[in-house]
Jmol script that loads the backbone (N, CA, C; Angstrom):
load data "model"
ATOM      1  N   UNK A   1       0.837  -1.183   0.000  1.00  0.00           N
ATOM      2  CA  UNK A   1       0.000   0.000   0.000  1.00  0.00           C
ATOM      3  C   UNK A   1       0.881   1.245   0.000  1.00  0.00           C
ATOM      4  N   UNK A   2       0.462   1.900  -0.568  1.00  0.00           N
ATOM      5  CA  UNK A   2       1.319   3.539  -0.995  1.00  0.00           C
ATOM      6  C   UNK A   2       0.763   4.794   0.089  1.00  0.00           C
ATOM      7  N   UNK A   3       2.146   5.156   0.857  1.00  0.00           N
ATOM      8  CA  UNK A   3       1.426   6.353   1.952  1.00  0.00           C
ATOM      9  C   UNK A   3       1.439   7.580   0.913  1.00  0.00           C
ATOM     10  N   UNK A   4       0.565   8.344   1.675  1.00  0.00           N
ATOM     11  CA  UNK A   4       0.293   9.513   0.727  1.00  0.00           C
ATOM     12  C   UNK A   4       1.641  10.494   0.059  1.00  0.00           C
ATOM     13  N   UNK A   5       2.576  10.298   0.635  1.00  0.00           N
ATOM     14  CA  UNK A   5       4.208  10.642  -0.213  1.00  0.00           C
ATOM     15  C   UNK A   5       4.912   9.969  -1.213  1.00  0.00           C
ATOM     16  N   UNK A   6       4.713   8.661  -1.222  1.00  0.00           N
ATOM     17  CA  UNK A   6       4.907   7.895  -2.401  1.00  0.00           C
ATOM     18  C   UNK A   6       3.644   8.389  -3.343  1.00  0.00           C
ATOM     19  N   UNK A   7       2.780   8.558  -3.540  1.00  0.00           N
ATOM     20  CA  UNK A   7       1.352   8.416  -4.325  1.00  0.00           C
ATOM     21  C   UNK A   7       1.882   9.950  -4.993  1.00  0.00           C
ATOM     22  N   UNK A   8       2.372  11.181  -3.710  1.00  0.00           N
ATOM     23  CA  UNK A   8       2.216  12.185  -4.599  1.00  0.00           C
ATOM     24  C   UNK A   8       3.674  12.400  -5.476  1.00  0.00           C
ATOM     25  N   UNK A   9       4.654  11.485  -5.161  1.00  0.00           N
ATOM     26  CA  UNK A   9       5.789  11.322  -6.044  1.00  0.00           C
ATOM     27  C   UNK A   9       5.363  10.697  -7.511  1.00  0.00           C
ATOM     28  N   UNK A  10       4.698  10.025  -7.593  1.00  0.00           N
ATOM     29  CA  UNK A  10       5.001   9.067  -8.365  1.00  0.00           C
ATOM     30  C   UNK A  10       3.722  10.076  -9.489  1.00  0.00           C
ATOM     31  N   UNK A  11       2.799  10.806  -8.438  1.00  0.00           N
ATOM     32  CA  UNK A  11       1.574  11.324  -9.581  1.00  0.00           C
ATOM     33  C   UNK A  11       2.368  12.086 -10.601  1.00  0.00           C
ATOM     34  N   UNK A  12       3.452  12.976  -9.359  1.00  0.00           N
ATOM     35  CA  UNK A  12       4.435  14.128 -10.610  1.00  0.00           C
ATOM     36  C   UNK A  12       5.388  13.448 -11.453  1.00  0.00           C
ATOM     37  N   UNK A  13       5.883  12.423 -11.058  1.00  0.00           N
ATOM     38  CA  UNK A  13       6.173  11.864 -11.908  1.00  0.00           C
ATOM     39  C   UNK A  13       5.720  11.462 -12.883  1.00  0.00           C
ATOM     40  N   UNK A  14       4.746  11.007 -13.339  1.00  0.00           N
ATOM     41  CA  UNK A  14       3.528  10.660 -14.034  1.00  0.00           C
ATOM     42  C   UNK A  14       3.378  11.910 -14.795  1.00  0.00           C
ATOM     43  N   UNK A  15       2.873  13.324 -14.281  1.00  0.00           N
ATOM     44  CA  UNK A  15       2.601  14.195 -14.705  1.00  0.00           C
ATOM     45  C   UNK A  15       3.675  14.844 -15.946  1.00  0.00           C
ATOM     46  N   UNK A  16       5.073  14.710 -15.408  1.00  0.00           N
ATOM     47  CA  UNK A  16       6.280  14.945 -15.914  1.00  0.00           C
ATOM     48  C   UNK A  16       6.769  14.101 -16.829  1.00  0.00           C
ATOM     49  N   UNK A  17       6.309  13.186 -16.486  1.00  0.00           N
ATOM     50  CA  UNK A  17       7.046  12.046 -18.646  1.00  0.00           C
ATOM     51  C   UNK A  17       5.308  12.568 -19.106  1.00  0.00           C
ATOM     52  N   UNK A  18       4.429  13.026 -18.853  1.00  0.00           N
ATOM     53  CA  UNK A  18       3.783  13.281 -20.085  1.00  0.00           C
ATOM     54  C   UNK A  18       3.847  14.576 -20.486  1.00  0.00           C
ATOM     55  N   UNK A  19       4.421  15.370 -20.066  1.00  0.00           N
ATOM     56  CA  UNK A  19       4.914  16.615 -20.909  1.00  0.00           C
ATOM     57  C   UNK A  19       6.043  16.607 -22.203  1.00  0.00           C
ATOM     58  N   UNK A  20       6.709  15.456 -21.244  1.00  0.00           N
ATOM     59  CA  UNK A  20       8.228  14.825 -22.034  1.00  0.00           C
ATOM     60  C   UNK A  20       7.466  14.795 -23.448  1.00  0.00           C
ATOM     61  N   UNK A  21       6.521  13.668 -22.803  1.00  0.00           N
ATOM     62  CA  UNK A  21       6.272  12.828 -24.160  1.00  0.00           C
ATOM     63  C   UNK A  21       5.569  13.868 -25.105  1.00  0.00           C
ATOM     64  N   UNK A  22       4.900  14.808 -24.584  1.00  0.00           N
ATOM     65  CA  UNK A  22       4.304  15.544 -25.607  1.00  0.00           C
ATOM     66  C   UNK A  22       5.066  16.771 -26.317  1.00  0.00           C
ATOM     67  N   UNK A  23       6.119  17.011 -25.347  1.00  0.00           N
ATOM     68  CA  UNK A  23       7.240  17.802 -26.394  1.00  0.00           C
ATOM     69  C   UNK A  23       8.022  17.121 -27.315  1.00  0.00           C
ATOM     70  N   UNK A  24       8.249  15.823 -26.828  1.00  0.00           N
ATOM     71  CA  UNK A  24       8.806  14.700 -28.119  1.00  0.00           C
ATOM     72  C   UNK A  24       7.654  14.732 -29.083  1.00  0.00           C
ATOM     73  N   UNK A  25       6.160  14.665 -29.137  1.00  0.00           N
ATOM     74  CA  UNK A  25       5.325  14.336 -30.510  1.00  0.00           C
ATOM     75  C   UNK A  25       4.938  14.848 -30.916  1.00  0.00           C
ATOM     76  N   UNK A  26       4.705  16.724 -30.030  1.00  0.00           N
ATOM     77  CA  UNK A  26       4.282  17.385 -31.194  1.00  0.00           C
ATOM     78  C   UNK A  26       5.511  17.706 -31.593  1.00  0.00           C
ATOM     79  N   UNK A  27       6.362  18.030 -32.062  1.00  0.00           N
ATOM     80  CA  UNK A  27       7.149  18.211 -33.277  1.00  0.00           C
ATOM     81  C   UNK A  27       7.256  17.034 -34.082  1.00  0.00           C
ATOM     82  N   UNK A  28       7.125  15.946 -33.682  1.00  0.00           N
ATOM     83  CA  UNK A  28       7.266  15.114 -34.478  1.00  0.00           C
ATOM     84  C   UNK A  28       5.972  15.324 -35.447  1.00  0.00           C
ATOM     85  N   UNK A  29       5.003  15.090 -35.221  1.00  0.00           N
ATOM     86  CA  UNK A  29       3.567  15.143 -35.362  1.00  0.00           C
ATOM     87  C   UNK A  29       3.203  16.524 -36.752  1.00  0.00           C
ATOM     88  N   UNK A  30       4.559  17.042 -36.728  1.00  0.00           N
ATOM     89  CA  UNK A  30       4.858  18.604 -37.242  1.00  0.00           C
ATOM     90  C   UNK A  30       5.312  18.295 -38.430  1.00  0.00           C
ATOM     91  N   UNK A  31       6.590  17.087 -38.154  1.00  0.00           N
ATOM     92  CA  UNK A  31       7.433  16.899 -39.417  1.00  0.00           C
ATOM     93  C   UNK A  31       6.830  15.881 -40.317  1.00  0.00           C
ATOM     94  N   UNK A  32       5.225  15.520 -39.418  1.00  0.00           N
ATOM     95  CA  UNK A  32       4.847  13.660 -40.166  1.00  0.00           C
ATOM     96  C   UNK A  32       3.797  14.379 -40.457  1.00  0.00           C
ATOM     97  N   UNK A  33       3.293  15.252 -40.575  1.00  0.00           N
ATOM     98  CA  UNK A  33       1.679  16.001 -41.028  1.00  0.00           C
ATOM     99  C   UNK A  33       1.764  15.944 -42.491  1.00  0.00           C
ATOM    100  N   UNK A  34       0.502  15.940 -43.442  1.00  0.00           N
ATOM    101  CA  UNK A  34       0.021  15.918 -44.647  1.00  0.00           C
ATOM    102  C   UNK A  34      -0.676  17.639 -44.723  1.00  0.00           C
ATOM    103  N   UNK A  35      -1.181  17.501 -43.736  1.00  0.00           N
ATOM    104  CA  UNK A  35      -2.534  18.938 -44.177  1.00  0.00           C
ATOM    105  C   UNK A  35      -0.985  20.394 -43.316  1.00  0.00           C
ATOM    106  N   UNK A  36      -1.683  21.185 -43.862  1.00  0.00           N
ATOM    107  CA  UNK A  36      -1.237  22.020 -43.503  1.00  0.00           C
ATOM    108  C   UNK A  36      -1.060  22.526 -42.079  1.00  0.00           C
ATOM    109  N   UNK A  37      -0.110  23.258 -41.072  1.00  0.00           N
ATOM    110  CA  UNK A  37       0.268  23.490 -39.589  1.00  0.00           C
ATOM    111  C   UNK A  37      -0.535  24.338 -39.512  1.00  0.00           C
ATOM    112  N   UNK A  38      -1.259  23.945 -37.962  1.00  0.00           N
ATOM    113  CA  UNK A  38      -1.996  24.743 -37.280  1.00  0.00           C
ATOM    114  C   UNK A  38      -1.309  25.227 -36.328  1.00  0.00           C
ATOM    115  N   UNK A  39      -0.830  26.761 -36.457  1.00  0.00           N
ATOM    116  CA  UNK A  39      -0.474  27.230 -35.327  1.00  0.00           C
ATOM    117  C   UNK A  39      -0.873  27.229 -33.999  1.00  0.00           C
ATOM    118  N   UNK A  40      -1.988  27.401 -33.765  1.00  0.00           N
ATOM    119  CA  UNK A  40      -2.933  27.298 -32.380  1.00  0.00           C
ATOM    120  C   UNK A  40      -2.250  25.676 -31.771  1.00  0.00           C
ATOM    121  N   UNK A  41      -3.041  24.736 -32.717  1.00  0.00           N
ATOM    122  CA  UNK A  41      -2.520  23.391 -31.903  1.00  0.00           C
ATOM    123  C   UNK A  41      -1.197  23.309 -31.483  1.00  0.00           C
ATOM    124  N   UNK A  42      -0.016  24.080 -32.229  1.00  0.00           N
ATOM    125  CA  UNK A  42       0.770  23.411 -31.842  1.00  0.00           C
ATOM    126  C   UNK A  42       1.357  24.322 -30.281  1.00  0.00           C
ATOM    127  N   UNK A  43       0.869  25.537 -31.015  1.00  0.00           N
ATOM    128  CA  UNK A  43       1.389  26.399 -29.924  1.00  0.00           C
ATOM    129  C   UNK A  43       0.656  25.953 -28.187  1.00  0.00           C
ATOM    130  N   UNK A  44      -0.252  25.543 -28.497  1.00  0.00           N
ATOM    131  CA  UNK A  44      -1.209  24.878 -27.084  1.00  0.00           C
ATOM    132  C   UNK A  44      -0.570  23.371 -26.606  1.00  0.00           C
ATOM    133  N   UNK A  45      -0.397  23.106 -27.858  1.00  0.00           N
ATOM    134  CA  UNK A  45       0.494  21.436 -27.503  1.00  0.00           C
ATOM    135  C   UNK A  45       1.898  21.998 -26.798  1.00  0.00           C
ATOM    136  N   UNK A  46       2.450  22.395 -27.521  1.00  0.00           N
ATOM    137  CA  UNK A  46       4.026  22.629 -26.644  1.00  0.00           C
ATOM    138  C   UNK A  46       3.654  23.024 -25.767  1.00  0.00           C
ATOM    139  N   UNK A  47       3.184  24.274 -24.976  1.00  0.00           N
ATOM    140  CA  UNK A  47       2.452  24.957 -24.081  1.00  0.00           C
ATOM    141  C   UNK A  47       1.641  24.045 -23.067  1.00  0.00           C
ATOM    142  N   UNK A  48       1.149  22.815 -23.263  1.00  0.00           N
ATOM    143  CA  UNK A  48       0.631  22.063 -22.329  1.00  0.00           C
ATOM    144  C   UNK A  48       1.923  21.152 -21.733  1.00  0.00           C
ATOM    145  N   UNK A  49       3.019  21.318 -22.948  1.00  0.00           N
ATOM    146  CA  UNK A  49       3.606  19.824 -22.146  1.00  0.00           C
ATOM    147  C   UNK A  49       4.763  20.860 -21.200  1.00  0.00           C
ATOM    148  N   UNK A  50       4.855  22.228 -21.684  1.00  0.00           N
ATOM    149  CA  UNK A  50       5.856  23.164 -20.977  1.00  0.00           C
ATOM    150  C   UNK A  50       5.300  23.070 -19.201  1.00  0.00           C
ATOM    151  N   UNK A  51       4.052  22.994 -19.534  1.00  0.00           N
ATOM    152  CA  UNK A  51       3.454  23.330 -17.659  1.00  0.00           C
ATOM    153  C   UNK A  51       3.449  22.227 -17.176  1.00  0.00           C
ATOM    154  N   UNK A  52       3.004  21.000 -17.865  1.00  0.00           N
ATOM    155  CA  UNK A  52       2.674  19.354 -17.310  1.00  0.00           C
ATOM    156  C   UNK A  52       4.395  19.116 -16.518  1.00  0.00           C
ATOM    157  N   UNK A  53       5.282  19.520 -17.637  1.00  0.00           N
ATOM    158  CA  UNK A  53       7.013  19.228 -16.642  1.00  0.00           C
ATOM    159  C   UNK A  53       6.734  20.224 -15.372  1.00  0.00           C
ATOM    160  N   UNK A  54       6.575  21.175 -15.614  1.00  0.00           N
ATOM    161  CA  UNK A  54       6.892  22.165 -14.483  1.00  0.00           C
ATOM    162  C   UNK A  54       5.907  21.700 -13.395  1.00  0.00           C
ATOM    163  N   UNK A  55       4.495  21.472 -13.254  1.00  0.00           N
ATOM    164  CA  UNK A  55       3.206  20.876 -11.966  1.00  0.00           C
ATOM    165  C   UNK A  55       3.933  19.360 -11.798  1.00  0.00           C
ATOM    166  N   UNK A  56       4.758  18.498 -12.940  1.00  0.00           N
ATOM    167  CA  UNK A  56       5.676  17.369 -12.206  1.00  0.00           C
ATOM    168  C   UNK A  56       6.414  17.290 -11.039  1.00  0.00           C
ATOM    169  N   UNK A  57       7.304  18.813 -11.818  1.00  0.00           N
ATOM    170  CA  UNK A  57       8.742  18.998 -11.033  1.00  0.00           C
ATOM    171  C   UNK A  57       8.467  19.320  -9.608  1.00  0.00           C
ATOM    172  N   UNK A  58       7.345  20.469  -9.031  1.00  0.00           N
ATOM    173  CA  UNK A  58       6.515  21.061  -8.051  1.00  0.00           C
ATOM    174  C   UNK A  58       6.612  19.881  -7.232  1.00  0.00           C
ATOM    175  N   UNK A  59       5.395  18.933  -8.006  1.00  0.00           N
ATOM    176  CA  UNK A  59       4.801  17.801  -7.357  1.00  0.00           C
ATOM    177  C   UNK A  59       5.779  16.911  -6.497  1.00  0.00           C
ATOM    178  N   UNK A  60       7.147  16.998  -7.493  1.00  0.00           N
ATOM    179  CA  UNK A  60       7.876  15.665  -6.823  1.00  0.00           C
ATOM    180  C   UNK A  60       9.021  16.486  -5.819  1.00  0.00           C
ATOM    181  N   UNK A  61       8.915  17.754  -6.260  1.00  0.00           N
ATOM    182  CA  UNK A  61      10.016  18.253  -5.252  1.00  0.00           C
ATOM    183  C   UNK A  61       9.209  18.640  -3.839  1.00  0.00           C
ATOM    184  N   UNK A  62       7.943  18.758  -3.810  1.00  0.00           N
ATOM    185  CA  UNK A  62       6.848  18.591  -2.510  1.00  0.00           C
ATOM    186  C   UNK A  62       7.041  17.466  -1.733  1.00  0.00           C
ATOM    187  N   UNK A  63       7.690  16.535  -1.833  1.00  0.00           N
ATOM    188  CA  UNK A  63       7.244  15.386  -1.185  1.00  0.00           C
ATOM    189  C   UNK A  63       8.208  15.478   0.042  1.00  0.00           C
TER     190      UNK A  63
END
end "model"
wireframe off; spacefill off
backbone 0.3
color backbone group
């Protein structure tokens, strides 16, 4: 069973490879597109995974 300090490590952690992962795919996602770049998406995509690392980093340095 997980005390509530492991649970909130592991959430930012959690929180933090999915920013990773989403600064790894949207560019990828950029260079593998057919239709034309939507600025908005991408600028909101990078922009989500910029804060998801940073509420990780918070999260796990809280514990």
């Amino acid at each position: 069973m997980l005390d509530k300090r492991k649970a909130r490590y592991l959430t930012g952690e959690t929180i933090r490879e999915i920013g990773i992962l989403t600064l790894v795919f949207v560019p990828l996602d950029i260079l593998l597109a057919s239709q034309p770049i939507n600025l908005l998406g991408i600028s909101l995509g990078l922009a989500g995974g910029l804060i998801s690392i940073a509420v990780g980093i918070v999260a796990e340095s809280r514990v």
